[in-house]
PDB file with SEQRES, HELIX, SHEET and CRYST1 records, atoms N, CA, C and O in Angstrom:
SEQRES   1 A   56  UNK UNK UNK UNK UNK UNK UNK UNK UNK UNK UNK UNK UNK          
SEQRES   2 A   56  UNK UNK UNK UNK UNK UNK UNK UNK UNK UNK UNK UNK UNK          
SEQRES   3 A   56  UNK UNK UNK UNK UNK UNK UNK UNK UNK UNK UNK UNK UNK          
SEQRES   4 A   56  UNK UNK UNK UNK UNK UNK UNK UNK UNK UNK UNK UNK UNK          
SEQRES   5 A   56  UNK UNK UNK UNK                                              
HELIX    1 AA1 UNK A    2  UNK A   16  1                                  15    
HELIX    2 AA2 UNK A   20  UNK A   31  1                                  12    
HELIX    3 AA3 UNK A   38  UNK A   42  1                                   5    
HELIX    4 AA4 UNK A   47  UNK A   54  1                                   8    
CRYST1    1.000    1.000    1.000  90.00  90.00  90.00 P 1           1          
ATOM      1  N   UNK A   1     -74.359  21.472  19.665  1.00  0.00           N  
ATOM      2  CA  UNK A   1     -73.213  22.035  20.344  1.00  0.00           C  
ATOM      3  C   UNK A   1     -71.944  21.228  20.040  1.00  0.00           C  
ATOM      4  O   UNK A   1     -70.870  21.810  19.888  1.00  0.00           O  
ATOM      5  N   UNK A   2     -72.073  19.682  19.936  1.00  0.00           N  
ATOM      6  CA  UNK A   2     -70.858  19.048  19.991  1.00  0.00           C  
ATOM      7  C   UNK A   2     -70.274  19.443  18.649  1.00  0.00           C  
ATOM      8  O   UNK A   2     -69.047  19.515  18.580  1.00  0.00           O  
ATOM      9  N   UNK A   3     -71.267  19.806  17.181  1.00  0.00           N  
ATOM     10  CA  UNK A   3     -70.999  19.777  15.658  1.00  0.00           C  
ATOM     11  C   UNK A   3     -70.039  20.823  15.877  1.00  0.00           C  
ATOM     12  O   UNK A   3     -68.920  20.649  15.394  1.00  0.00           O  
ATOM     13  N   UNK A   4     -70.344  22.197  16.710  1.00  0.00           N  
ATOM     14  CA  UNK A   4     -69.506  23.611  17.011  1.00  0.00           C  
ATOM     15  C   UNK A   4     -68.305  23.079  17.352  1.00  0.00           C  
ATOM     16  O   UNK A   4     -67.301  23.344  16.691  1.00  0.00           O  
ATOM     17  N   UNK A   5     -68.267  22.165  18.559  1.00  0.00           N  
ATOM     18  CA  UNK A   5     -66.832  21.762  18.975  1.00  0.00           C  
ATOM     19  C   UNK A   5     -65.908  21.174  18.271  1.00  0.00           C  
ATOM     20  O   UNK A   5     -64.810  21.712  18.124  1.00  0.00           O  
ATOM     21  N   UNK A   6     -66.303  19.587  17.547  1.00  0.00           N  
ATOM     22  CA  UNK A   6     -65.736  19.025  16.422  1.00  0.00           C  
ATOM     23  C   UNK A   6     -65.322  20.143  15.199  1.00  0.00           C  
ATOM     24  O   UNK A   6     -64.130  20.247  14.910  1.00  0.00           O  
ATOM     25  N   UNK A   7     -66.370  21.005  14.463  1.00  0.00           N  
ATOM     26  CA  UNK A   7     -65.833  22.329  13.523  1.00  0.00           C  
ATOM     27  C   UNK A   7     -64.754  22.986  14.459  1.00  0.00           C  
ATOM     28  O   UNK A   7     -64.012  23.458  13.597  1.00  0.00           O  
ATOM     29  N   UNK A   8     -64.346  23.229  15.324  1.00  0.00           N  
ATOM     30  CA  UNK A   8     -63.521  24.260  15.911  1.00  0.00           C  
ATOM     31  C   UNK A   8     -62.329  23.715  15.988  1.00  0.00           C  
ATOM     32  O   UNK A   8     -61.303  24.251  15.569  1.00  0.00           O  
ATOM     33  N   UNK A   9     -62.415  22.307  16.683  1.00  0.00           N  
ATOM     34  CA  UNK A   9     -61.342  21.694  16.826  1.00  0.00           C  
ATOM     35  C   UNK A   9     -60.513  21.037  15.318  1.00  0.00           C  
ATOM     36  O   UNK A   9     -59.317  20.786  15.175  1.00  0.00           O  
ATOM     37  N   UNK A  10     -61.327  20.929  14.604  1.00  0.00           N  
ATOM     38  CA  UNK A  10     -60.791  20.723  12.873  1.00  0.00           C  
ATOM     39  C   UNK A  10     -59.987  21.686  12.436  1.00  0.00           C  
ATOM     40  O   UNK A  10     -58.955  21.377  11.840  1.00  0.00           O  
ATOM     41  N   UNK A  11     -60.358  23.141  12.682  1.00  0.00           N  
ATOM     42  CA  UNK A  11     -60.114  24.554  11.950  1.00  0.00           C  
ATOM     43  C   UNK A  11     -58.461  24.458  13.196  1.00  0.00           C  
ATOM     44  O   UNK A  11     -57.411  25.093  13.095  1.00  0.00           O  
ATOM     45  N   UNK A  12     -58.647  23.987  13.674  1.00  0.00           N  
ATOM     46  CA  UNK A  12     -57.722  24.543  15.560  1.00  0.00           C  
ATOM     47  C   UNK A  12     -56.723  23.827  14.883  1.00  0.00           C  
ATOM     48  O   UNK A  12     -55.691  24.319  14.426  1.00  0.00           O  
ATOM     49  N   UNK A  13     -57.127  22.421  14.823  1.00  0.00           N  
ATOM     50  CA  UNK A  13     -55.853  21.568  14.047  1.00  0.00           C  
ATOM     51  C   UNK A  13     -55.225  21.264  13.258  1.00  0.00           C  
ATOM     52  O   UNK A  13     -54.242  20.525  13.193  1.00  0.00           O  
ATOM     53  N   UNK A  14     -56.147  22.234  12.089  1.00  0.00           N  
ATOM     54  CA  UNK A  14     -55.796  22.205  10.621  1.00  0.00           C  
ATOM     55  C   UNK A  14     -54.578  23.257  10.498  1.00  0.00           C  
ATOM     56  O   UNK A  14     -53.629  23.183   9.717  1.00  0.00           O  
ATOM     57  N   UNK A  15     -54.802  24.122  11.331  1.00  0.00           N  
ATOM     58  CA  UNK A  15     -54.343  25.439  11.353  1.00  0.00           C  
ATOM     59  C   UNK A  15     -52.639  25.096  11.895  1.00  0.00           C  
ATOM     60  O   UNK A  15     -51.615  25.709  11.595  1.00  0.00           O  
ATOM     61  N   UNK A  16     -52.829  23.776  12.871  1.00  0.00           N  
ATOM     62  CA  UNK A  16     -51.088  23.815  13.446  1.00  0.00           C  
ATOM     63  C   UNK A  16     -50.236  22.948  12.576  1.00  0.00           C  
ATOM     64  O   UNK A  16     -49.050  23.151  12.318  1.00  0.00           O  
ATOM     65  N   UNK A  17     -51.053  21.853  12.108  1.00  0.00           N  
ATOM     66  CA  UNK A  17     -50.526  20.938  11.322  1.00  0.00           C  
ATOM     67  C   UNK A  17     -50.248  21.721   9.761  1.00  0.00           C  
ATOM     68  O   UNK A  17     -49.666  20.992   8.957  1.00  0.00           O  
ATOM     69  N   UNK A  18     -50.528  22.820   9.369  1.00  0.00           N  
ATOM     70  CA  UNK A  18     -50.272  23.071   8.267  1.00  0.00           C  
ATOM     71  C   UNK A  18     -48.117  23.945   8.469  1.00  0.00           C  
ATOM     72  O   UNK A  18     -47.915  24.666   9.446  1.00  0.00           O  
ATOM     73  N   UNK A  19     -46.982  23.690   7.503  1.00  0.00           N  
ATOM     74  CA  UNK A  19     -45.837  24.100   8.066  1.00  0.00           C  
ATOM     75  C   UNK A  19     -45.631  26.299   8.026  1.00  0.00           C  
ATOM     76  O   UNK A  19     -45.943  27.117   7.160  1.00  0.00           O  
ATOM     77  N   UNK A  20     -44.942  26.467   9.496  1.00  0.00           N  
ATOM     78  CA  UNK A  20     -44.877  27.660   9.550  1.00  0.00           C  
ATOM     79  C   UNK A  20     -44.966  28.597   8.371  1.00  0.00           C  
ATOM     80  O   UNK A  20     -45.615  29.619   8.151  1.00  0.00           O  
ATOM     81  N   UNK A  21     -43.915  27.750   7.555  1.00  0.00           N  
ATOM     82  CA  UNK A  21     -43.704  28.540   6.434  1.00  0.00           C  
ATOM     83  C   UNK A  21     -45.144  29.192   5.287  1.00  0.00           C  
ATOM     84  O   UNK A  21     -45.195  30.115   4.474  1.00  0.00           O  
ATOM     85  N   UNK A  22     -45.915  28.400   5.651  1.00  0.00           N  
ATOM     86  CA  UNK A  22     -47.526  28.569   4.806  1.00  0.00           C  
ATOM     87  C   UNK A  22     -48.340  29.035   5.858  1.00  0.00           C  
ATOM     88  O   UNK A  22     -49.463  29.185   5.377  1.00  0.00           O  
ATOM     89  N   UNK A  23     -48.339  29.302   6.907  1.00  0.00           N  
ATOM     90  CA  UNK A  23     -48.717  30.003   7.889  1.00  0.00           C  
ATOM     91  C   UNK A  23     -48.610  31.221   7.422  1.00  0.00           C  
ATOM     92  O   UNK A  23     -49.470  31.979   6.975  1.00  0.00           O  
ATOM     93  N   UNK A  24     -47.097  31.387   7.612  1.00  0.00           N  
ATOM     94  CA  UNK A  24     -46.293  33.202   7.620  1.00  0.00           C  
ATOM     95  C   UNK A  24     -47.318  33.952   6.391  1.00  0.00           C  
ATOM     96  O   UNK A  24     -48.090  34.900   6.529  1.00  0.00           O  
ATOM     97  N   UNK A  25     -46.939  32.974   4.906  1.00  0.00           N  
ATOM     98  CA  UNK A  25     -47.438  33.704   3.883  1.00  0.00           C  
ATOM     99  C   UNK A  25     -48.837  33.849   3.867  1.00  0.00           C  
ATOM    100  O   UNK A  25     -49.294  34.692   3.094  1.00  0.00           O  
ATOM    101  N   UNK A  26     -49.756  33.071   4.701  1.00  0.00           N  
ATOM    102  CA  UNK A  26     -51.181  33.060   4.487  1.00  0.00           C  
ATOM    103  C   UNK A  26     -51.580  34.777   4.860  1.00  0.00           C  
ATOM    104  O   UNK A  26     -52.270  35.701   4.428  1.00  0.00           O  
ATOM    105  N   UNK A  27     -50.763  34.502   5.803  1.00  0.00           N  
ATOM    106  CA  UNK A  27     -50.793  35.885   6.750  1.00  0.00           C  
ATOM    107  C   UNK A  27     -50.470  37.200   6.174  1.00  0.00           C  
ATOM    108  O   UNK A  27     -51.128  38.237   6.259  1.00  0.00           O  
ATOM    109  N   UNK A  28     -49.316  36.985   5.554  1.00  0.00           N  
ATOM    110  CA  UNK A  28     -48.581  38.460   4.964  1.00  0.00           C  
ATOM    111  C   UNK A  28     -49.835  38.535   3.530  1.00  0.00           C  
ATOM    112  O   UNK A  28     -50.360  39.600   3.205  1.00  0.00           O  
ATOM    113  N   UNK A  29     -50.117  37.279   2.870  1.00  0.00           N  
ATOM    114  CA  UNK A  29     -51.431  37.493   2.084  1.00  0.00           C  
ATOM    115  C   UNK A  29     -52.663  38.207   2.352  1.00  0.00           C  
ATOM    116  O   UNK A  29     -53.190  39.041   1.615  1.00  0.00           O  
ATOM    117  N   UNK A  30     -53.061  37.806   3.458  1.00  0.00           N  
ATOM    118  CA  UNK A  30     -54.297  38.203   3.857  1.00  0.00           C  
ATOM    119  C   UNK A  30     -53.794  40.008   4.110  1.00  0.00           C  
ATOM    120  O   UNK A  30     -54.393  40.881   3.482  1.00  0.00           O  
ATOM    121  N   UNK A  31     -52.750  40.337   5.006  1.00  0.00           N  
ATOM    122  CA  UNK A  31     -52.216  42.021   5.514  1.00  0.00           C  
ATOM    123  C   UNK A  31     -52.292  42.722   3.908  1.00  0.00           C  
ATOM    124  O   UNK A  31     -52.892  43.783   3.733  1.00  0.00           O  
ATOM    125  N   UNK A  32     -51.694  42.081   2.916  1.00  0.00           N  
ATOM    126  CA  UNK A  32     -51.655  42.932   1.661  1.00  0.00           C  
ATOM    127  C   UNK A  32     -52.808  42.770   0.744  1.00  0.00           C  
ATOM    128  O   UNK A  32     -52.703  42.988  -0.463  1.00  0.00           O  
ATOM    129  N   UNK A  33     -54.051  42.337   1.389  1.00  0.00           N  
ATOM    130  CA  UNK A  33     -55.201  42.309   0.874  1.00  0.00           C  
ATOM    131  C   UNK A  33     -56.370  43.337   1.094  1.00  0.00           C  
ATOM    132  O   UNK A  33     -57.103  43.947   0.316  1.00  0.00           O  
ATOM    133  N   UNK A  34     -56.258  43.290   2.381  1.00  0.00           N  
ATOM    134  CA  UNK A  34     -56.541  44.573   3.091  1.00  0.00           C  
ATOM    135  C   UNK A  34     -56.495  45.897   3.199  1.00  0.00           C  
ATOM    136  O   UNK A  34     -55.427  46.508   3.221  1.00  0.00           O  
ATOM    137  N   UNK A  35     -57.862  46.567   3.289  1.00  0.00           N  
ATOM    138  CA  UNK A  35     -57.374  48.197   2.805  1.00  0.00           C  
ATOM    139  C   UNK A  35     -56.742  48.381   3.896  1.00  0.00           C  
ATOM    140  O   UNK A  35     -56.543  47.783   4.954  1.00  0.00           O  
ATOM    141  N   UNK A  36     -56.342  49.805   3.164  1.00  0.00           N  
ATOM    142  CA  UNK A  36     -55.968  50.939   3.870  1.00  0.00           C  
ATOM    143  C   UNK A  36     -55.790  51.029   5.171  1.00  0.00           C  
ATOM    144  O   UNK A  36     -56.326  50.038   5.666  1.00  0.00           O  
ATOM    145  N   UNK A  37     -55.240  51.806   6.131  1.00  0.00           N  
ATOM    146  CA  UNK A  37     -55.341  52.363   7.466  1.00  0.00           C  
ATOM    147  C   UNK A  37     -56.441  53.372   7.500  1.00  0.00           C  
ATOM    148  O   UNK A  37     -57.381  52.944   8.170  1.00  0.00           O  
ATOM    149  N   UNK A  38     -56.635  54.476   7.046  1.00  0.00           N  
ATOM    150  CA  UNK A  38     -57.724  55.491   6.712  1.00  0.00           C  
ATOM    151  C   UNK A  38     -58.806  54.808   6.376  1.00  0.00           C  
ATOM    152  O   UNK A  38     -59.672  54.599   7.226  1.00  0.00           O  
ATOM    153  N   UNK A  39     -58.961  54.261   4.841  1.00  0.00           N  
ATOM    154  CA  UNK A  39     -59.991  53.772   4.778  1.00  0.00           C  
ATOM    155  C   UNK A  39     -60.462  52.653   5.961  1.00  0.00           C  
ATOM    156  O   UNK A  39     -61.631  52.962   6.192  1.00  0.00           O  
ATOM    157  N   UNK A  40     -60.145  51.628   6.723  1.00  0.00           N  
ATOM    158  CA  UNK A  40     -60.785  50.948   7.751  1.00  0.00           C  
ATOM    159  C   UNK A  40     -61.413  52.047   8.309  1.00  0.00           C  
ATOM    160  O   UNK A  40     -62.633  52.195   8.253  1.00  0.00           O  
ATOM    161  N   UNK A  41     -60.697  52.791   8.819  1.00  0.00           N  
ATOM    162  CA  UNK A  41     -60.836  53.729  10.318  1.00  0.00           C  
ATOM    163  C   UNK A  41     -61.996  55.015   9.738  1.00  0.00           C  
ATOM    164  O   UNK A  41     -62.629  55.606  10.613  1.00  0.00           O  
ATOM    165  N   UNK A  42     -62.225  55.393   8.295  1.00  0.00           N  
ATOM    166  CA  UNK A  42     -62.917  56.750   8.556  1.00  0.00           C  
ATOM    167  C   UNK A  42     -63.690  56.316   6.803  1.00  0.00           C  
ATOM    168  O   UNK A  42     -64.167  57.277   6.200  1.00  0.00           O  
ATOM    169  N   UNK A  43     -63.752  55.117   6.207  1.00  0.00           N  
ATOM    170  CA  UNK A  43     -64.239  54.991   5.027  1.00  0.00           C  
ATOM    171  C   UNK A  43     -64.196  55.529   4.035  1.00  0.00           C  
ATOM    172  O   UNK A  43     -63.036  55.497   3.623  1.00  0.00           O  
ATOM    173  N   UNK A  44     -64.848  56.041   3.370  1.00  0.00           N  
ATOM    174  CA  UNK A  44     -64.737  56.732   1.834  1.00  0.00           C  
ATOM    175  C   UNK A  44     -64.527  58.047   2.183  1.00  0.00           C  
ATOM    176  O   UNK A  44     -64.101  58.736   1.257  1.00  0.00           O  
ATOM    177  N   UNK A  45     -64.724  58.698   3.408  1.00  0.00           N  
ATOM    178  CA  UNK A  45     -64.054  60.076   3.264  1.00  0.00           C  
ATOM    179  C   UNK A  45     -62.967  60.761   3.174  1.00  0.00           C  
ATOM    180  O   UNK A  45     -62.996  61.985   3.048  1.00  0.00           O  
ATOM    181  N   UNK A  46     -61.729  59.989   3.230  1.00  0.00           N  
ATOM    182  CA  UNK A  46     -60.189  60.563   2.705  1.00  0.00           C  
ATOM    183  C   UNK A  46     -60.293  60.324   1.324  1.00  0.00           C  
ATOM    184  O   UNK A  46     -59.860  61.214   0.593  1.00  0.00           O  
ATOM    185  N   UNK A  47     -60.932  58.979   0.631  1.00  0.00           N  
ATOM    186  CA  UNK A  47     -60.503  59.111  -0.621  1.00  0.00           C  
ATOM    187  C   UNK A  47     -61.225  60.042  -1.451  1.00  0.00           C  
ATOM    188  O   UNK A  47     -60.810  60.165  -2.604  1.00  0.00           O  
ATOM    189  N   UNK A  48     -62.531  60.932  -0.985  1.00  0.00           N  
ATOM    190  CA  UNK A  48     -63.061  61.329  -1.567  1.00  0.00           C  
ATOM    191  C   UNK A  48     -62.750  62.629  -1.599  1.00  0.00           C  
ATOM    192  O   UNK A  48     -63.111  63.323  -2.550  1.00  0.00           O  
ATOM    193  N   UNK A  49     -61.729  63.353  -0.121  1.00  0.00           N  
ATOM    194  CA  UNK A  49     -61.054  64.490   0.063  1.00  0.00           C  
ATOM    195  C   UNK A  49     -59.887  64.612  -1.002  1.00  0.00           C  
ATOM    196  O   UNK A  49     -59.560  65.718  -1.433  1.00  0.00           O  
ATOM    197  N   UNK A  50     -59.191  63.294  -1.467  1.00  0.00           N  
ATOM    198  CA  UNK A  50     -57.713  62.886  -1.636  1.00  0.00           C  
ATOM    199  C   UNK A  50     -58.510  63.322  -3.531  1.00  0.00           C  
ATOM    200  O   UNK A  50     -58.223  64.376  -4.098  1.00  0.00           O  
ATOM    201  N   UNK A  51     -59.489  62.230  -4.180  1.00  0.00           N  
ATOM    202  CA  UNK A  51     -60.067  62.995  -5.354  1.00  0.00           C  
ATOM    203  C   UNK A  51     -60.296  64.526  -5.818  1.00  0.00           C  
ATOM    204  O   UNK A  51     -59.983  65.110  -6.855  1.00  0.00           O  
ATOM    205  N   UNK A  52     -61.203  65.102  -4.229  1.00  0.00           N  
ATOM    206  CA  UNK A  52     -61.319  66.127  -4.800  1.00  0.00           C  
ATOM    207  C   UNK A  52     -60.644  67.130  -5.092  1.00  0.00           C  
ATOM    208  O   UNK A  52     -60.972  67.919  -5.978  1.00  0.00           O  
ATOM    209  N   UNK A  53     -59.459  67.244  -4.279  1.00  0.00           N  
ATOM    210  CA  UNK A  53     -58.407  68.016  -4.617  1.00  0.00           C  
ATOM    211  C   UNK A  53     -56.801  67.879  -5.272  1.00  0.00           C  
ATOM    212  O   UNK A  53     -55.680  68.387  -5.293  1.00  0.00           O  
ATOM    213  N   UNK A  54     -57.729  66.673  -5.821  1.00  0.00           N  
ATOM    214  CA  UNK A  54     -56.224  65.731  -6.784  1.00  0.00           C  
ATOM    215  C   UNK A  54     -56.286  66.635  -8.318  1.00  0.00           C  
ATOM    216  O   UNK A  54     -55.415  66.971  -9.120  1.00  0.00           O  
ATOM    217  N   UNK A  55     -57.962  66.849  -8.247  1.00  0.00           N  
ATOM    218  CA  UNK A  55     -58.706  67.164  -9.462  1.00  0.00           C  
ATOM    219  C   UNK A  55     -57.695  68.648 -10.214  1.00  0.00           C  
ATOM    220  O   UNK A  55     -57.463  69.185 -11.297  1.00  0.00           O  
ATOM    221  N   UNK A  56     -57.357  68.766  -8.690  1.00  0.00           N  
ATOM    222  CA  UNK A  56     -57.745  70.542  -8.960  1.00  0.00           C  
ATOM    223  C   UNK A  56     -55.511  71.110  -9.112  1.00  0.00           C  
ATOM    224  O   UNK A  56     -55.184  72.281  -9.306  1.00  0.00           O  
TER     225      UNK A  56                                                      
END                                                                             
C-alpha cells in the first residue's frame, strides 16, 4: 500500500513541478491525438456510413 502512495505522490509532484507552459502543450497534445467525437461515442459506425455513401 505505502509503494501505491509513494508512486502517486511522485506522479502528483512531478506533474506540478513540471512549468505551466509544458503542462498546457502536454494537454493540447494529448486533445489532438484523440479521435473523433462520433467515433468515441458510437465507434466504427459513422465511418462506415460516411464510406459507404462517399463511394457512391
Amino acid at each position: 500500500m505505502s509503494e501505491y502512495i509513494k508512486y502517486f505522490m511522485e506522479a502528483f509532484l512531478g506533474y506540478f513541478d513540471e512549468p505551466k507552459q509544458i503542462r498546457k502543450e502536454k494537454r493540447r497534445q494529448r486533445q489532438a491525438e484523440r479521435p473523433g467525437f462520433s467515433f468515441r461515442w458510437f465507434g466504427l459506425l459513422p465511418w462506415a456510413l460516411r464510406q459507404l455513401f462517399h463511394k457512391r
